[in-house]
mmCIF file of the N, C-alpha and C atoms, coordinates in Angstrom:
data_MODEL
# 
_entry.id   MODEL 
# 
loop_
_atom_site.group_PDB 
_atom_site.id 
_atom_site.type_symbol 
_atom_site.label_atom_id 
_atom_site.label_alt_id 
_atom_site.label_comp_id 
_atom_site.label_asym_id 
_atom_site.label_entity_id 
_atom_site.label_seq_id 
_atom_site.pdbx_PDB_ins_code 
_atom_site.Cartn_x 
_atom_site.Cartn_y 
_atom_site.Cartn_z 
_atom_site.occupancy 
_atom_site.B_iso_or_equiv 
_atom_site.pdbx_formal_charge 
_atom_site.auth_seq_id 
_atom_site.auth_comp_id 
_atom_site.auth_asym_id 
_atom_site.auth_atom_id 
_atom_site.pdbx_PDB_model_num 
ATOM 1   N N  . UNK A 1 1  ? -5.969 -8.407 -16.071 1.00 0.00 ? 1  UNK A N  1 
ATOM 2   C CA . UNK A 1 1  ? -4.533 -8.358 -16.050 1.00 0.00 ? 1  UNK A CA 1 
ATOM 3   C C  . UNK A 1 1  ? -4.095 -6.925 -15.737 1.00 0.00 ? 1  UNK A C  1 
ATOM 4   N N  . UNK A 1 2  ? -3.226 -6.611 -14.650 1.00 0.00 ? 2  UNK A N  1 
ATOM 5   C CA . UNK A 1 2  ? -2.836 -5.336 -14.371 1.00 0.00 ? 2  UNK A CA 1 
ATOM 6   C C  . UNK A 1 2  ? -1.799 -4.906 -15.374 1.00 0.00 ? 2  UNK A C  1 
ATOM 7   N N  . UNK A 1 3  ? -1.585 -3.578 -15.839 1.00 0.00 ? 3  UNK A N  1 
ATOM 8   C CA . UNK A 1 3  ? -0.909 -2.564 -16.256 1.00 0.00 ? 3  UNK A CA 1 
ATOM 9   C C  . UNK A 1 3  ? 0.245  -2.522 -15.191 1.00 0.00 ? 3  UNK A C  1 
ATOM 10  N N  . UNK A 1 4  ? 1.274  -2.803 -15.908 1.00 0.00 ? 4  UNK A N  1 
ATOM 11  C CA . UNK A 1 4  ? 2.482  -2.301 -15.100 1.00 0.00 ? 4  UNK A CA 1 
ATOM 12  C C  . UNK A 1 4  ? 2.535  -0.856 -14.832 1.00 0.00 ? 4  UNK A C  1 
ATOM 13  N N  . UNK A 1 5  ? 3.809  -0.232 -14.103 1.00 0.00 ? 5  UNK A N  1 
ATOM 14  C CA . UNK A 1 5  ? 4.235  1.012  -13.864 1.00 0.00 ? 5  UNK A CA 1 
ATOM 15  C C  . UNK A 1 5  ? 4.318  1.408  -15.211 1.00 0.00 ? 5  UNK A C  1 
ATOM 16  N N  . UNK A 1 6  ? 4.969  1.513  -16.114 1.00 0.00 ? 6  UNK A N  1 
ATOM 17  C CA . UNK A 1 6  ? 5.694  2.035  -16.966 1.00 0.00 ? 6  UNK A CA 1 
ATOM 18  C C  . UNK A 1 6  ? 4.579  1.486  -18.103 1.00 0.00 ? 6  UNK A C  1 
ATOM 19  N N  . UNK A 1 7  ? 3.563  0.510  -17.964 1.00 0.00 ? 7  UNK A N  1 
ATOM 20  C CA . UNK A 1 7  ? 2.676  0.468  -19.166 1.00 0.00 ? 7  UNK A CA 1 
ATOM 21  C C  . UNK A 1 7  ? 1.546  1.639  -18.856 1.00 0.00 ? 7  UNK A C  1 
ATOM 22  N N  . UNK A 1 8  ? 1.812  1.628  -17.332 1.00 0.00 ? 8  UNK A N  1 
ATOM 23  C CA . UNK A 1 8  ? 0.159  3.020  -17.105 1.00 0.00 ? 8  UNK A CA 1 
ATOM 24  C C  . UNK A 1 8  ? 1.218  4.744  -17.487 1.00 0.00 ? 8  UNK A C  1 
ATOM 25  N N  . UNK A 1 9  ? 2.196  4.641  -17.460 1.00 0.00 ? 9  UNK A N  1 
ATOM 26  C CA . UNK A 1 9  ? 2.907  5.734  -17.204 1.00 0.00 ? 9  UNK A CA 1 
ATOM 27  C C  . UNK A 1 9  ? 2.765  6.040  -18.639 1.00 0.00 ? 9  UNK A C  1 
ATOM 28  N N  . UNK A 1 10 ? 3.013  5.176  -19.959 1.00 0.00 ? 10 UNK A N  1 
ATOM 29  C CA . UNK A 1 10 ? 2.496  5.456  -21.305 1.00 0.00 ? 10 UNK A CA 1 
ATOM 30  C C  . UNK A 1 10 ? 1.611  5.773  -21.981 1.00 0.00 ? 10 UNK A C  1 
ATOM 31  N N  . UNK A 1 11 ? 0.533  4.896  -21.180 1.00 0.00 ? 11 UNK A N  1 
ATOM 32  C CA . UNK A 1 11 ? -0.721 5.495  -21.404 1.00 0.00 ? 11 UNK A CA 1 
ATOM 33  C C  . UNK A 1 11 ? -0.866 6.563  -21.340 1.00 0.00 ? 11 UNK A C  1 
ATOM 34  N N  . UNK A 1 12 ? -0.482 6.954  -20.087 1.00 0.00 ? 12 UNK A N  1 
ATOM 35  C CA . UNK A 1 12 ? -1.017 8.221  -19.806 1.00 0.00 ? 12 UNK A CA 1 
ATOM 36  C C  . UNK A 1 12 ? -0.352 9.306  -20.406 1.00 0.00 ? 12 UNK A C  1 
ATOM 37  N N  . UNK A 1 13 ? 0.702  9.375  -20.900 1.00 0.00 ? 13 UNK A N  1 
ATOM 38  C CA . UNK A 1 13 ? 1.353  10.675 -21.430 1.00 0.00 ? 13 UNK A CA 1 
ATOM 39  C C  . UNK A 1 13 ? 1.301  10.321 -22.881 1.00 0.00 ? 13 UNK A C  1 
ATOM 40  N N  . UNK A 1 14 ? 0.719  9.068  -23.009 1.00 0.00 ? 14 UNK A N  1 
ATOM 41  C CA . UNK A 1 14 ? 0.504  8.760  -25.215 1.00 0.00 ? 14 UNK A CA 1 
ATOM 42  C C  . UNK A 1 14 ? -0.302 9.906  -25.313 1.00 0.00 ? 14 UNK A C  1 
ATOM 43  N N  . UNK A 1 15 ? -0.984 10.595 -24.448 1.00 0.00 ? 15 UNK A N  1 
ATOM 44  C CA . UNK A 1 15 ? -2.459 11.305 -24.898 1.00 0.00 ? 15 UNK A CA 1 
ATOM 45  C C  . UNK A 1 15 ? -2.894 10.723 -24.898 1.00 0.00 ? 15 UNK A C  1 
ATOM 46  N N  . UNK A 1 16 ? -3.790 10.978 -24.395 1.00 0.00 ? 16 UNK A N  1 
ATOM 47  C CA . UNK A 1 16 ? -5.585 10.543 -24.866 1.00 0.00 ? 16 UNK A CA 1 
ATOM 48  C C  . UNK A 1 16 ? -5.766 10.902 -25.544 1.00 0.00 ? 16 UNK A C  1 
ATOM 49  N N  . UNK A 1 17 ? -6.613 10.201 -26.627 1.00 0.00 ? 17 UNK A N  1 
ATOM 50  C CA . UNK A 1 17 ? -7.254 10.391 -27.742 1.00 0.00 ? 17 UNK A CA 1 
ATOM 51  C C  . UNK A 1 17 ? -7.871 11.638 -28.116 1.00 0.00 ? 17 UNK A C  1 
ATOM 52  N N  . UNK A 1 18 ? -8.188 12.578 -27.167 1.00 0.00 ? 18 UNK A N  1 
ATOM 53  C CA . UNK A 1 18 ? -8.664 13.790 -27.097 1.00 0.00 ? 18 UNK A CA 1 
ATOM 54  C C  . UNK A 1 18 ? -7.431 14.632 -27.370 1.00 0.00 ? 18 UNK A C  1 
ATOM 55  N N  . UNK A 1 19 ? -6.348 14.419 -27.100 1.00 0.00 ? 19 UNK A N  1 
ATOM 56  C CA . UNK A 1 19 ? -5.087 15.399 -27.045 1.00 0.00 ? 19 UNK A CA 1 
ATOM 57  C C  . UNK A 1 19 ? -4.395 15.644 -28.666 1.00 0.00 ? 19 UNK A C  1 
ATOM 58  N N  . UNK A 1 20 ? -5.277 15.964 -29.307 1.00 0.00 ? 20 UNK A N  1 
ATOM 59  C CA . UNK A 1 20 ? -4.820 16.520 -31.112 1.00 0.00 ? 20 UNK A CA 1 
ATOM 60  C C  . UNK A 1 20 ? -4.594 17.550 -31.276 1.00 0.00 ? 20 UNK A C  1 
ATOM 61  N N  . UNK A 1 21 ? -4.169 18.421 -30.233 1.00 0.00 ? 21 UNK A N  1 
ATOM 62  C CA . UNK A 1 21 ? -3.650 19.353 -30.650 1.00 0.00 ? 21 UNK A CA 1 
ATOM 63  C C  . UNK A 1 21 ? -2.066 19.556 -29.670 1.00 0.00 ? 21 UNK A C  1 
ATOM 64  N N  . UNK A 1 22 ? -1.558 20.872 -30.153 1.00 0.00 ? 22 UNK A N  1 
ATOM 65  C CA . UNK A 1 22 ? -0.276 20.964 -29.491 1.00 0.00 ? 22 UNK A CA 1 
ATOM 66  C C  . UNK A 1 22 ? -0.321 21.375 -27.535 1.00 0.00 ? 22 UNK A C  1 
ATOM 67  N N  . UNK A 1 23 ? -1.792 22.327 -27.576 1.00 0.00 ? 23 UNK A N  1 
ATOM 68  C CA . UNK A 1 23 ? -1.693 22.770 -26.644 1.00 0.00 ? 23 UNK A CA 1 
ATOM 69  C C  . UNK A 1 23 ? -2.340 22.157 -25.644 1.00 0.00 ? 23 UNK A C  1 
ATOM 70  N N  . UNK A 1 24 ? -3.192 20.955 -26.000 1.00 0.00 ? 24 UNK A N  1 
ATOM 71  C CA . UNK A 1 24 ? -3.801 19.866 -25.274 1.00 0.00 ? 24 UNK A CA 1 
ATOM 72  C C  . UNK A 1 24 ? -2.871 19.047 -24.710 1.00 0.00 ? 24 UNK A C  1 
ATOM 73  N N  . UNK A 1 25 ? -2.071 18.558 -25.781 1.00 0.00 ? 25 UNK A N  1 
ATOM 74  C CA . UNK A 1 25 ? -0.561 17.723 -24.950 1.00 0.00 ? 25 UNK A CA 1 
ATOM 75  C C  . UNK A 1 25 ? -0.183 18.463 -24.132 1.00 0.00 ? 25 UNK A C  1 
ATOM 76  N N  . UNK A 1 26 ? -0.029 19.939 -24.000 1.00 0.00 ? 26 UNK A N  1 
ATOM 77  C CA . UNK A 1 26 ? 0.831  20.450 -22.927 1.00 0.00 ? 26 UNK A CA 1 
ATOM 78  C C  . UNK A 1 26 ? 0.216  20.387 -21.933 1.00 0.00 ? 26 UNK A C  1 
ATOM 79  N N  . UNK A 1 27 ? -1.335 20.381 -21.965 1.00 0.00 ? 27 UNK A N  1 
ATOM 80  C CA . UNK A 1 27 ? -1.826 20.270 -20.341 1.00 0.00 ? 27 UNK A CA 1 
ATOM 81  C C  . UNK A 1 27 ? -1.730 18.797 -20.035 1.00 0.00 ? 27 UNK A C  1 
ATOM 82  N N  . UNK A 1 28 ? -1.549 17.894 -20.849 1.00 0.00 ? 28 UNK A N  1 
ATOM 83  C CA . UNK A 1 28 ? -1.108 16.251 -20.428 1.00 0.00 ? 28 UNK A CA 1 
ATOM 84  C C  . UNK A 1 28 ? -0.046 16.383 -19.940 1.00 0.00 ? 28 UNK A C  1 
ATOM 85  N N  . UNK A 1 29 ? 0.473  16.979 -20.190 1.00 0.00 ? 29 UNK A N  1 
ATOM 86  C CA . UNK A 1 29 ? 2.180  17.099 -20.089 1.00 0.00 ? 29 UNK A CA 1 
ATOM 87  C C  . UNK A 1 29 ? 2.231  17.529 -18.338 1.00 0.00 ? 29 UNK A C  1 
ATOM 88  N N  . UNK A 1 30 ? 2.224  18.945 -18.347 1.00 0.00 ? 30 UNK A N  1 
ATOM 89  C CA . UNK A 1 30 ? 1.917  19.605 -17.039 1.00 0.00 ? 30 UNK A CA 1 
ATOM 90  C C  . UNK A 1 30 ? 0.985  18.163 -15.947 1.00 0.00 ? 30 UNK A C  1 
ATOM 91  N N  . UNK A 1 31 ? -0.187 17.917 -16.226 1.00 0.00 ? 31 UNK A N  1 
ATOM 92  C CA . UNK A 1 31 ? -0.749 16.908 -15.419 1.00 0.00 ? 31 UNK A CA 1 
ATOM 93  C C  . UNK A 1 31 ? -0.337 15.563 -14.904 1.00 0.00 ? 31 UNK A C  1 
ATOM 94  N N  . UNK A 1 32 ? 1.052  15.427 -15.730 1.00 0.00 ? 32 UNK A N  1 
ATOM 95  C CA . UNK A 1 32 ? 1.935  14.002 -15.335 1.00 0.00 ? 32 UNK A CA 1 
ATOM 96  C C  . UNK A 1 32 ? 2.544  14.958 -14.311 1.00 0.00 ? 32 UNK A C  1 
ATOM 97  N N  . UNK A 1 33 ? 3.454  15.964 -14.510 1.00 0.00 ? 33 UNK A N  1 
ATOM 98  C CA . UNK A 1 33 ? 4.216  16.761 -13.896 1.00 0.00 ? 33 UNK A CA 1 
ATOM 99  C C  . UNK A 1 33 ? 3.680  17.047 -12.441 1.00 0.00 ? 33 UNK A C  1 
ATOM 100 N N  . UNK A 1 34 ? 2.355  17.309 -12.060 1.00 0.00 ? 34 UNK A N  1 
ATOM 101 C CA . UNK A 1 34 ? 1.453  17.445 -10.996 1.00 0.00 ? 34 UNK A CA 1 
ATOM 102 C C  . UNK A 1 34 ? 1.320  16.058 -10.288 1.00 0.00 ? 34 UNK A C  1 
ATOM 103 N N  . UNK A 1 35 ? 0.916  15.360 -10.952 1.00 0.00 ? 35 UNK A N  1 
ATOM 104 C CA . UNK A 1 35 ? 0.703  14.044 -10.463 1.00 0.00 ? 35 UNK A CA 1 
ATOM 105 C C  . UNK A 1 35 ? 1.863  13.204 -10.254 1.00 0.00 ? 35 UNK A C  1 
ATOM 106 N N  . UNK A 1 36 ? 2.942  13.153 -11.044 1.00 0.00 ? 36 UNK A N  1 
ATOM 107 C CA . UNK A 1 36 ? 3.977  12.075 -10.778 1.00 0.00 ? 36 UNK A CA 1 
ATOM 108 C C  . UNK A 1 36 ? 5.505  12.673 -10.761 1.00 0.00 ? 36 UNK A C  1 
ATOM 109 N N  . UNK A 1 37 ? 5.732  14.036 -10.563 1.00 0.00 ? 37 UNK A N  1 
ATOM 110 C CA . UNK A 1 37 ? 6.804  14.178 -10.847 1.00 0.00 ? 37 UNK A CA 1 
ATOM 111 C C  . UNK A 1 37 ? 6.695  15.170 -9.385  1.00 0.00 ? 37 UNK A C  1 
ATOM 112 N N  . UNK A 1 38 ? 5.711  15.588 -8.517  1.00 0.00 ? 38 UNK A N  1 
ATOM 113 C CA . UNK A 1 38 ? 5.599  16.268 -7.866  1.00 0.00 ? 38 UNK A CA 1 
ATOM 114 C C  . UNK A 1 38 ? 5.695  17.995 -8.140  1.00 0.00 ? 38 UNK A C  1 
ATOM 115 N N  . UNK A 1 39 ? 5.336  18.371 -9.142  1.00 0.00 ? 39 UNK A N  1 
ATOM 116 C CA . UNK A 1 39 ? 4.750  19.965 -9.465  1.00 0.00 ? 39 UNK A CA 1 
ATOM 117 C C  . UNK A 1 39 ? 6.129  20.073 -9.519  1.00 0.00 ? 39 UNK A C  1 
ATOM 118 N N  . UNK A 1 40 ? 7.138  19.547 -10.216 1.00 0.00 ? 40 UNK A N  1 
ATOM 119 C CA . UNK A 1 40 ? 8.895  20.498 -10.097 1.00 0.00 ? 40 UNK A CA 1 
ATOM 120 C C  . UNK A 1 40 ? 8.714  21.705 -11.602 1.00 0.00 ? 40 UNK A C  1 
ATOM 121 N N  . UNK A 1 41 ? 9.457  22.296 -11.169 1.00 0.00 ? 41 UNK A N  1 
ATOM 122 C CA . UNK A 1 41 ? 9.374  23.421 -11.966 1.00 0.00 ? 41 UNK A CA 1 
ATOM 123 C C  . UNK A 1 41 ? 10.440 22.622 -13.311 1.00 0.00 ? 41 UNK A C  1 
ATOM 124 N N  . UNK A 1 42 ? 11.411 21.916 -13.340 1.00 0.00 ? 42 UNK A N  1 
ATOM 125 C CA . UNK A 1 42 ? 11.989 21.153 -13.971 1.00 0.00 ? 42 UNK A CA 1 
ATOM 126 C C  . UNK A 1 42 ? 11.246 20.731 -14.964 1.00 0.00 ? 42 UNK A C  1 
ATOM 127 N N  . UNK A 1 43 ? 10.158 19.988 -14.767 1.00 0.00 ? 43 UNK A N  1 
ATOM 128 C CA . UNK A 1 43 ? 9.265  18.960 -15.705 1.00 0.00 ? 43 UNK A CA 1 
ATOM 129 C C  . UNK A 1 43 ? 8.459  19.981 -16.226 1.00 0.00 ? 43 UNK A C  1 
ATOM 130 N N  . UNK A 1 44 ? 7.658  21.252 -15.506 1.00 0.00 ? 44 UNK A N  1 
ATOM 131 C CA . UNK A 1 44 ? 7.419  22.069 -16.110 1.00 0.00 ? 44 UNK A CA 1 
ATOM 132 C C  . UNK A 1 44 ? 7.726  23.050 -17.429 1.00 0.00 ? 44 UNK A C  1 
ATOM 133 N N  . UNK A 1 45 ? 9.358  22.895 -16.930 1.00 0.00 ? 45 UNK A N  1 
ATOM 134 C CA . UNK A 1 45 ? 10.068 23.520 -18.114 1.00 0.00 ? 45 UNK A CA 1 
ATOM 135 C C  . UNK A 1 45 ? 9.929  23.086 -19.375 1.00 0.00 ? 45 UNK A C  1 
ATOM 136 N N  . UNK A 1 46 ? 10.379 21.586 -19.393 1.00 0.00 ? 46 UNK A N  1 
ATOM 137 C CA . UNK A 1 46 ? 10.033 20.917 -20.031 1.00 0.00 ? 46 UNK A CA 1 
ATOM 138 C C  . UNK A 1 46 ? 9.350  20.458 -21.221 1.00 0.00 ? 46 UNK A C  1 
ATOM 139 N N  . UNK A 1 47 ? 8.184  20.595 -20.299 1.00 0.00 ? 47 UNK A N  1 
ATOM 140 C CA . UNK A 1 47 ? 7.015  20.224 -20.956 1.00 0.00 ? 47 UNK A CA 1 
ATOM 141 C C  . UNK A 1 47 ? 6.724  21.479 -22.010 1.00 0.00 ? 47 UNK A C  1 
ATOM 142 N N  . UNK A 1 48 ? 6.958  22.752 -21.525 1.00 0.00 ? 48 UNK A N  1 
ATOM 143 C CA . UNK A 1 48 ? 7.097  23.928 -22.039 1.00 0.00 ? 48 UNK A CA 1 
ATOM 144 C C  . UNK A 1 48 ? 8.091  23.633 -23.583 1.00 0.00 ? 48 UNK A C  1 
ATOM 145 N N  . UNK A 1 49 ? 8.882  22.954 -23.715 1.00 0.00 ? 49 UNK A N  1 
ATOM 146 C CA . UNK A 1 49 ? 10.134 23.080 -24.267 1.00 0.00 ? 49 UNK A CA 1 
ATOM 147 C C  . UNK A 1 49 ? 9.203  22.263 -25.345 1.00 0.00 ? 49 UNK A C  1 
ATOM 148 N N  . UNK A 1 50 ? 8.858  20.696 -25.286 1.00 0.00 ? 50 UNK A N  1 
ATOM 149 C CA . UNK A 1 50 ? 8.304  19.971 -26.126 1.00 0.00 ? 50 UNK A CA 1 
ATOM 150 C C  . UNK A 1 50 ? 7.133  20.615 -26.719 1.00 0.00 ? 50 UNK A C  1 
ATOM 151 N N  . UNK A 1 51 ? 6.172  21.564 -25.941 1.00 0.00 ? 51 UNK A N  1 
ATOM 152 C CA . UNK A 1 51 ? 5.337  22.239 -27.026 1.00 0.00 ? 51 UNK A CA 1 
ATOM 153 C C  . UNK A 1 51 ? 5.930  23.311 -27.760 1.00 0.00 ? 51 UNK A C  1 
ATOM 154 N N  . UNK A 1 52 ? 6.845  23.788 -27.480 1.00 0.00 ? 52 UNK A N  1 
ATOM 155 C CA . UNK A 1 52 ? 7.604  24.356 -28.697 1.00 0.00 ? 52 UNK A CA 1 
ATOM 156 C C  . UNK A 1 52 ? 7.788  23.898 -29.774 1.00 0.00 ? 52 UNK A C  1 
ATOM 157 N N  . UNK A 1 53 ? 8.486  22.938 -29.835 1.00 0.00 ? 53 UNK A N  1 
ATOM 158 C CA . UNK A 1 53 ? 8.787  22.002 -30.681 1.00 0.00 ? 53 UNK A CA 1 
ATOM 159 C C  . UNK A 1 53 ? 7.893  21.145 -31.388 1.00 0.00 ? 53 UNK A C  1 
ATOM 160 N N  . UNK A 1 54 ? 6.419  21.050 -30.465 1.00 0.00 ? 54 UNK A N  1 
ATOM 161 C CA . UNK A 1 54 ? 5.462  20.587 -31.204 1.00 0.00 ? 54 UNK A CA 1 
ATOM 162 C C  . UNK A 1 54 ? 4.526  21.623 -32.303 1.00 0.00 ? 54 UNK A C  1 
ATOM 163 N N  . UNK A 1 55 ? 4.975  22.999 -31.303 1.00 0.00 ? 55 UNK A N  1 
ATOM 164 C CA . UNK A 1 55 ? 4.152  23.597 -32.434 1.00 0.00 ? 55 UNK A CA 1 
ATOM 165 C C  . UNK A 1 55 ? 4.829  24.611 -33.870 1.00 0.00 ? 55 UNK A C  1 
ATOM 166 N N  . UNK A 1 56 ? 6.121  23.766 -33.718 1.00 0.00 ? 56 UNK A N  1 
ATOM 167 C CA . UNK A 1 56 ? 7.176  24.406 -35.126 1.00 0.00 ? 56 UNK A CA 1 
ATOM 168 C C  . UNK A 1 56 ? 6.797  23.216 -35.742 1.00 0.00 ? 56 UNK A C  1 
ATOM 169 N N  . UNK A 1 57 ? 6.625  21.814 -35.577 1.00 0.00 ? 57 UNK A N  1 
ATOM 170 C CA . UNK A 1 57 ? 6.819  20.548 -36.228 1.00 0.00 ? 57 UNK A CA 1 
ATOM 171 C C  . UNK A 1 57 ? 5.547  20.002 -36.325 1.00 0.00 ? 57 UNK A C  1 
ATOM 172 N N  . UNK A 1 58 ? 4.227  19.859 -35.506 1.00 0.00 ? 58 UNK A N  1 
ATOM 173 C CA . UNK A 1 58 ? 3.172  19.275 -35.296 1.00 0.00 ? 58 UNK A CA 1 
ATOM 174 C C  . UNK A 1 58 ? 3.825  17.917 -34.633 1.00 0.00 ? 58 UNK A C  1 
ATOM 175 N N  . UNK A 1 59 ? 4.410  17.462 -33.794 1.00 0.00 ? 59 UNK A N  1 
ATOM 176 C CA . UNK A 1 59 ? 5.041  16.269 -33.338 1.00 0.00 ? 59 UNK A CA 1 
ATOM 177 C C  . UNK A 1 59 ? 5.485  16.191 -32.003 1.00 0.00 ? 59 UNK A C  1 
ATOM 178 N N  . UNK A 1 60 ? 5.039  15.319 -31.343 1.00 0.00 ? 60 UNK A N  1 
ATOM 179 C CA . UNK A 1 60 ? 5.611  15.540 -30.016 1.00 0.00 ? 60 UNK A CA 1 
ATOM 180 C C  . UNK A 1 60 ? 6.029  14.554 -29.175 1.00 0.00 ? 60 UNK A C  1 
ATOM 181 N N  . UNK A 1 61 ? 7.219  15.044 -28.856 1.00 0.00 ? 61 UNK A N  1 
ATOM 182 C CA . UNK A 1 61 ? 8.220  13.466 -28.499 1.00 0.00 ? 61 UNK A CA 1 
ATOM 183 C C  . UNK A 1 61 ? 9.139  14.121 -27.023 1.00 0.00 ? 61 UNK A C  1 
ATOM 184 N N  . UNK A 1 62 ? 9.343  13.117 -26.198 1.00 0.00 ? 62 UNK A N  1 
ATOM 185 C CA . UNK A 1 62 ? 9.482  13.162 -24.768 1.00 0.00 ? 62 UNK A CA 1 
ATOM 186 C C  . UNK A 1 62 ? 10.321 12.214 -24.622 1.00 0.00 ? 62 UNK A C  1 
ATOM 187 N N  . UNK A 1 63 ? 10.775 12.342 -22.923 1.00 0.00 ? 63 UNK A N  1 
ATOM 188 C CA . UNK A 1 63 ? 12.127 10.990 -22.971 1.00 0.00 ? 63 UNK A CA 1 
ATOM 189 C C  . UNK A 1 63 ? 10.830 9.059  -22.492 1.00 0.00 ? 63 UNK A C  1 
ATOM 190 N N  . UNK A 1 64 ? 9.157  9.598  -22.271 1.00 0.00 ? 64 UNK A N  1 
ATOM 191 C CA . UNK A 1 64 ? 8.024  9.217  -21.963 1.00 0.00 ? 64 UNK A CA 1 
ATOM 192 C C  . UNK A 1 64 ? 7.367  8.485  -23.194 1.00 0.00 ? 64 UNK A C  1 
ATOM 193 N N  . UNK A 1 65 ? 7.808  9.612  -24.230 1.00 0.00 ? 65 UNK A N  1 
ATOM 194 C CA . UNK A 1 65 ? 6.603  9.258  -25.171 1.00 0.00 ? 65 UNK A CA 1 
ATOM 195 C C  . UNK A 1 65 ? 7.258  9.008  -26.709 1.00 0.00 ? 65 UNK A C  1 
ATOM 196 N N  . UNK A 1 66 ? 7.004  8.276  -27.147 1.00 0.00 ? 66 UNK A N  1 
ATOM 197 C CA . UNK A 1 66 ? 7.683  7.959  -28.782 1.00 0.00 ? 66 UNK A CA 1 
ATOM 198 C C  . UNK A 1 66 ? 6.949  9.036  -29.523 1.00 0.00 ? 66 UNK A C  1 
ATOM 199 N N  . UNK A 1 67 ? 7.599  9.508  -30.511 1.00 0.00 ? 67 UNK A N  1 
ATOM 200 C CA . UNK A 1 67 ? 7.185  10.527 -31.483 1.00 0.00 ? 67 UNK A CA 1 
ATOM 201 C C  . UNK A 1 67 ? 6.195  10.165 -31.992 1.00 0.00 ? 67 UNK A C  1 
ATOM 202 N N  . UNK A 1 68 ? 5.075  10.753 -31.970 1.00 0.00 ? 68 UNK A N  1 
ATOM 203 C CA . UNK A 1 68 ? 3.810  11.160 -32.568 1.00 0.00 ? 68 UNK A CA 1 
ATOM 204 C C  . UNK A 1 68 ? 3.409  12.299 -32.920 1.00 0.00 ? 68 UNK A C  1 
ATOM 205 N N  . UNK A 1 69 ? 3.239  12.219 -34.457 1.00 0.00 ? 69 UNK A N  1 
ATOM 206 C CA . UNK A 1 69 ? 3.134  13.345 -35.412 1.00 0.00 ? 69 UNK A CA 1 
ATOM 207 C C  . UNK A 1 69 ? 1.374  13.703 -35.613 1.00 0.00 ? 69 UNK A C  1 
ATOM 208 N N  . UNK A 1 70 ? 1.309  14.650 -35.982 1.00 0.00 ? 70 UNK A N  1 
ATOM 209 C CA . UNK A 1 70 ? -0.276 15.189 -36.774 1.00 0.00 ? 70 UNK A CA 1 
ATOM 210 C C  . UNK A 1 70 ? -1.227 15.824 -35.796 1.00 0.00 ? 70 UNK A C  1 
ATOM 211 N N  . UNK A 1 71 ? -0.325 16.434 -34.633 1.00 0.00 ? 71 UNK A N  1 
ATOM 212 C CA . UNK A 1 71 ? -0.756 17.345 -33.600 1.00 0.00 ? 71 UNK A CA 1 
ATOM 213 C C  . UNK A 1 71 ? -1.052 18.253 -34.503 1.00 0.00 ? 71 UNK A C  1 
ATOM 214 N N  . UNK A 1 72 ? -2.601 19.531 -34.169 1.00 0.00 ? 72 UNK A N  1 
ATOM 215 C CA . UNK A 1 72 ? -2.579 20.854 -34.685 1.00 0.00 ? 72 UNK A CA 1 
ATOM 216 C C  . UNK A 1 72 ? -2.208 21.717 -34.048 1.00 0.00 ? 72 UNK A C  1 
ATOM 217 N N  . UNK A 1 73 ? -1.360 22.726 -34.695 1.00 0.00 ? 73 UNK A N  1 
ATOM 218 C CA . UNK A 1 73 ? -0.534 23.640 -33.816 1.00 0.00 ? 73 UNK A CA 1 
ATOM 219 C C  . UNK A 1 73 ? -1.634 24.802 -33.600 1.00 0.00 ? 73 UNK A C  1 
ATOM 220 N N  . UNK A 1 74 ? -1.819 24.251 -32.442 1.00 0.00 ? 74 UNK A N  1 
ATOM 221 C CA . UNK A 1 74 ? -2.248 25.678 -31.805 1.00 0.00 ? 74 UNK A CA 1 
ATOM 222 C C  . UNK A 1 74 ? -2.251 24.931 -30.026 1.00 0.00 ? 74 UNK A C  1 
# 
């Protein structure tokens, strides 16, 4: 059964299971940005903005991704 658009587009920015920390999401983050958003400096910003916020809170939430907590800040 295929994965829709928007079910692979979740996947992919839920993290992977590997992405427990703050600064791991940000290279997920950046790598959607490369791959599907076309490298804009916009999504870049962005993504910049949510690891901020992930690493005052341990949590990281996107207009992509539902809030998921128990990131380590670094």
């Amino acid at each position: 059964m295929a994965v829709g658009a928007t079910g692979a587009l979740l996947l992919a920015l839920s993290g992977s299971a590997e992405a427990m920390t703050c600064s791991e999401r940000l290279q997920v983050c950046h790598g959607y940005c490369a791959k599907s958003m076309g490298d804009t400096p916009g999504c870049h910003a962005k993504c910049r903005q949510f690891s901020q916020e992930c690493m005052a809170s341990g949590c990281w939430e996107s207009k992509v991704v539902a809030k998921q907590c128990g990131f380590t800040r670094q």
